[in-house]
C-alpha positions in Angstrom: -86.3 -27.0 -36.9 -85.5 -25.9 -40.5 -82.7 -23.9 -41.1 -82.9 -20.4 -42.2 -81.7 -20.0 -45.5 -80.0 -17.2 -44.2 -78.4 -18.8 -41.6 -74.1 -19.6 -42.6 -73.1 -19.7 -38.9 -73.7 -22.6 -36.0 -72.5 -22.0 -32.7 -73.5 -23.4 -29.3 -73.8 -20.9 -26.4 -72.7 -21.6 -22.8 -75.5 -23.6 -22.1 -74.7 -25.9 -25.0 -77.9 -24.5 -26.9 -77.4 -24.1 -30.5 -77.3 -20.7 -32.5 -77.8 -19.7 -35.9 -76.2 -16.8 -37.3 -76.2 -15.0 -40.8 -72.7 -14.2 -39.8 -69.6 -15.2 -38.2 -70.2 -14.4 -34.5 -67.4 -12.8 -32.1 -66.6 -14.7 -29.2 -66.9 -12.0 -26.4 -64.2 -12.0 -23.5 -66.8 -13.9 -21.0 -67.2 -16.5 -23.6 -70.6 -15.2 -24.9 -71.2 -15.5 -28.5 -72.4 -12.2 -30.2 -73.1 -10.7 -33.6 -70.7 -7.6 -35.0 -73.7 -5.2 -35.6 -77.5 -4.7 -35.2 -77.9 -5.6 -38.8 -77.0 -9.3 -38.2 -79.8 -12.2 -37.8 -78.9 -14.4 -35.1 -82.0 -16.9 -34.2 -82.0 -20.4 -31.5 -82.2 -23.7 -32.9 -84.3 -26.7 -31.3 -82.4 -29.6 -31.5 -84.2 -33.2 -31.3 -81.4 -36.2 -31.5 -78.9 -36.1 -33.9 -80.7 -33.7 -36.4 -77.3 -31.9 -36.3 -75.4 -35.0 -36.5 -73.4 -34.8 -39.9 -72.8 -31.3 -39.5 -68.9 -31.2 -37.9 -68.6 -28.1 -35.9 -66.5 -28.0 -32.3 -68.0 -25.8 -29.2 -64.6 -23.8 -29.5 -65.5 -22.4 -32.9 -68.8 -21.7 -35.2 -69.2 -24.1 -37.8 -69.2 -22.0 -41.3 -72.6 -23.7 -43.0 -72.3 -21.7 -46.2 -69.0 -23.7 -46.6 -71.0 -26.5 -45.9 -73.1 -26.0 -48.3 -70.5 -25.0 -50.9 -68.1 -28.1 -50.3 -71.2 -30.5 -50.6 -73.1 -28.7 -53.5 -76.0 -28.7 -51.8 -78.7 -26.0 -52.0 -80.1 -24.6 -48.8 -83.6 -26.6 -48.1 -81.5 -30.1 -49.2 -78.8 -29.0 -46.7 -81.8 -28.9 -44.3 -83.0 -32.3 -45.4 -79.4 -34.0 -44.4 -79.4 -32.1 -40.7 -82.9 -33.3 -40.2 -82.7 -37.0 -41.8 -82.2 -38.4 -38.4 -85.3 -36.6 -36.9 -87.3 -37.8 -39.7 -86.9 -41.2 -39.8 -84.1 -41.9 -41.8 -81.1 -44.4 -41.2 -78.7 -43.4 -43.1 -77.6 -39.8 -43.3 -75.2 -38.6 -45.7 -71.6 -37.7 -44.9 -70.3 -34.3 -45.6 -66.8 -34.1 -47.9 -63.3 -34.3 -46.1 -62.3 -30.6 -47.5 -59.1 -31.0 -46.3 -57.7 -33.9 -47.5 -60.9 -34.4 -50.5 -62.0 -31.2 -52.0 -64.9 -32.1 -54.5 -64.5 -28.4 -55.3 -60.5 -29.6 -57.1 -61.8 -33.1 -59.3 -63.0 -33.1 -62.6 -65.6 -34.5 -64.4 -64.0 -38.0 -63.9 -62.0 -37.6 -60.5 -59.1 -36.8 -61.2 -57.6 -33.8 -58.9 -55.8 -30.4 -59.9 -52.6 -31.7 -57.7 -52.5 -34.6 -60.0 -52.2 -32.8 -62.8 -49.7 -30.6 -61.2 -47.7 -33.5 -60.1 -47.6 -35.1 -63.6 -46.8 -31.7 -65.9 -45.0 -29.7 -63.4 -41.0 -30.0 -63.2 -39.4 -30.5 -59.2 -39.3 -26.7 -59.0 -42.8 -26.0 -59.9 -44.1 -28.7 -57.8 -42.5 -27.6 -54.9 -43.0 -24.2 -55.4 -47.0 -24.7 -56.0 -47.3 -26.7 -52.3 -44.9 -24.0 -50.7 -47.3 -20.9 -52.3 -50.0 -22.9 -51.0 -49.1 -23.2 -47.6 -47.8 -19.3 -47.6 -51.8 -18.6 -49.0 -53.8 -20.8 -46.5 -51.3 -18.9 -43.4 -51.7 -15.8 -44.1 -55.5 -15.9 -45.0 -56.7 -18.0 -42.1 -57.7 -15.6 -39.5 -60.2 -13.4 -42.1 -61.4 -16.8 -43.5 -61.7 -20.0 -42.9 -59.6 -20.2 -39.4 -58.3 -23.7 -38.2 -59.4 -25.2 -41.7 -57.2 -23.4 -43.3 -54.4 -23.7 -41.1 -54.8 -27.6 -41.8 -55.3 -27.0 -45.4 -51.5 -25.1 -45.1 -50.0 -28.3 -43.2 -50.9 -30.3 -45.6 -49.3 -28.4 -48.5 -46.1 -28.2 -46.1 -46.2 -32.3 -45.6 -46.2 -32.7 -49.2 -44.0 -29.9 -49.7 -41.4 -31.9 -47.2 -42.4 -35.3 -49.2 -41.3 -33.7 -52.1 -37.9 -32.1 -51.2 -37.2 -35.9 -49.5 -37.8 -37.8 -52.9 -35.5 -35.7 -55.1 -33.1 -35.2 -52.6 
């Protein structure tokens, strides 16, 4: 089954059926998945095989697809073409960016990465104080955004943060 375009939320229900929502369903105290008001689309999507294969989503929390979308450039019907490879035929599907540890959304035109430019121009001070404003950001946003991403995405700024206070010490 094609995805809706307006569909930005995948979450399976306690059956292990799979949901679409336009957005960001509330897990209700008896586990239940529900939408926040009447206005919301929610709809059920037939699975065959793997057609949700390369979409990485856990049963504990809905997988955001508009940050899918946005982290692979992808428009919405060639989003649907990569979930549905698998059910039509194809071998090979293509894998979805690591936005944790490789953004696309932070290289240039020729790879190179806004950290690496930071790294190369910045003094110790502005380095450290970039990865420690990062990590402050990605904590204090990640329950009105992007949840447990974020929450990673703030680790990893504290790792490097402790990487860097090690190599100058």
């Amino acid at each position: 089954m094609k995805l809706p375009e307006w569909a930005n939320w995948l979450a399976r229900d306690e059956h292990g059926e799979l949901w679409a929502y336009s957005v960001k369903p509330l897990r209700r105290e008896d586990g239940f998945w529900d939408l926040k008001s009447s206005e919301d689309k929610c709809i059920g999507i037939e699975e065959t095989d793997d057609t949700f294969s390369p979409v990485k989503w856990t049963d504990k929390e809905p997988t955001n697809m508009k940050r899918v979308r946005e982290s692979v450039g992808l428009l919405a019907e060639e989003l649907n073409r990569i979930t549905n490879a698998k059910a039509h035929g194809y071998d090979e599907v293509p894998t979805i960016a690591d936005i944790i540890n490789e953004p696309n959304h932070y290289k240039g035109k020729h790879g190179i990465e806004t950290i690496d430019v930071i790294r190369n121009f910045g003094n110790d001070d502005m380095v450290a104080g970039f990865y420690w404003g990062n990590a402050i950001k990605y904590m204090t946003r990640y329950r009105n955004k992007n949840g447990l991403e974020d929450l990673k995405k703030a680790r990893k700024n504290l790792d490097w943060l402790i990487e860097h206070m090690e190599a100058i010490e």
